[in-house]
C-alpha positions in Angstrom: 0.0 0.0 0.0 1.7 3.7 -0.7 2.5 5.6 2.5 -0.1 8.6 1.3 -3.3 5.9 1.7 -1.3 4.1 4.8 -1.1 7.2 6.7 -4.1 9.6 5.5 -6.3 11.0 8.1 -9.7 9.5 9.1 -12.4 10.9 9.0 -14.2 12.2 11.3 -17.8 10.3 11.7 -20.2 13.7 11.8 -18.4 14.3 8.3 -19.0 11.3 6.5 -22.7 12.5 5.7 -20.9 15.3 4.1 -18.3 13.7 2.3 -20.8 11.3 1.0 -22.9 14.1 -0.4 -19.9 16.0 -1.9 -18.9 12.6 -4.1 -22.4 12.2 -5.5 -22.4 16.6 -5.7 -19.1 16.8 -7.8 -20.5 14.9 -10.4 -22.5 17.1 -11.6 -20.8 20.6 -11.4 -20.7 22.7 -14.2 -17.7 23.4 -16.3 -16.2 27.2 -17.0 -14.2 28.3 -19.7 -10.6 29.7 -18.5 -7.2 30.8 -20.7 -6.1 27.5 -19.9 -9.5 25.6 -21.3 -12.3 24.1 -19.1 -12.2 24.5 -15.1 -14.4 22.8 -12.8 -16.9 25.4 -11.0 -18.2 25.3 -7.4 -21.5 22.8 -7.0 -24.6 25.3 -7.6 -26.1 26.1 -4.6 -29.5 24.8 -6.5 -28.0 21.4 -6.6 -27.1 21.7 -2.9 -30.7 22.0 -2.3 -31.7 19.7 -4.5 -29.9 16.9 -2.6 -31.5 19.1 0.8 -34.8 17.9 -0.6 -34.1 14.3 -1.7 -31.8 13.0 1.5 -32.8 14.0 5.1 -30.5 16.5 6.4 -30.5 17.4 9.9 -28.8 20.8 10.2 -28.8 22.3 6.6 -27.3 25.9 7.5 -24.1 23.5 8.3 -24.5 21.0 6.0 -24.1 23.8 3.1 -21.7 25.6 5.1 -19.1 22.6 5.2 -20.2 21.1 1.7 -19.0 24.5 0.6 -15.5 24.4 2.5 -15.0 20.9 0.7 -15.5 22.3 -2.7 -13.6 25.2 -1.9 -10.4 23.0 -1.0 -11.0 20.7 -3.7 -11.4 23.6 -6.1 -8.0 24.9 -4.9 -6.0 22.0 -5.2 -7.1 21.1 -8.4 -6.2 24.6 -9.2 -2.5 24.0 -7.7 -2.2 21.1 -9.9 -3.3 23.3 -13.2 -0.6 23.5 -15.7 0.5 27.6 -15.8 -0.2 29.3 -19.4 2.3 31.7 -19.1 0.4 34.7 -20.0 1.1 36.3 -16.1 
C-alpha cells in the first residue's frame, strides 16, 4: 500500500454524511471556460438543495456551510495542480 493511503487521516464520523454528499455533488458541477481551457466550478447552490430535498439533512445551515469548504479546498487543489499558461 503507498504511504499517502497508509497514513491519510480518518475521517471524522459527523463528516461522512458530508463527504458522502460531496462525491455524488461533484459529479455534476458545471464546467467554465478559462485561458487554460475548461475548469471545474463550485457545486450550484441549487444542486445543494436539490440533494437538501431528496436525503434528510438534519442541520442544513451547516451542512451547506461545510459542503462548501469541501469544494472550496477541492477547487484549490485542483487549481494547484493546473498547468500555468504563461500569460502572467
Amino acid at each position: 500500500m503507498p504511504p499517502a493511503l497508509a497514513e491519510k487521516p480518518g475521517l471524522f464520523p459527523d463528516l461522512e454524511e458530508v463527504a458522502r454528499a460531496f462525491a455524488l455533488l461533484t459529479r455534476g458541477r458545471p464546467l467554465v471556460a478559462t485561458p487554460a481551457g475548461a475548469a471545474e466550478a463550485p457545486v450550484p447552490l441549487t444542486e445543494i438543495a436539490a440533494y437538501c430535498a431528496l436525503f434528510p439533512v438534519a442541520e442544513p445551515e451547516e451542512f451547506v456551510s461545510l459542503l462548501r469548504a469541501m469544494d472550496e479546498a477541492y477547487l484549490r487543489a485542483r487549481m494547484e495542480r493546473m498547468p500555468k499558461t504563461g500569460k502572467d
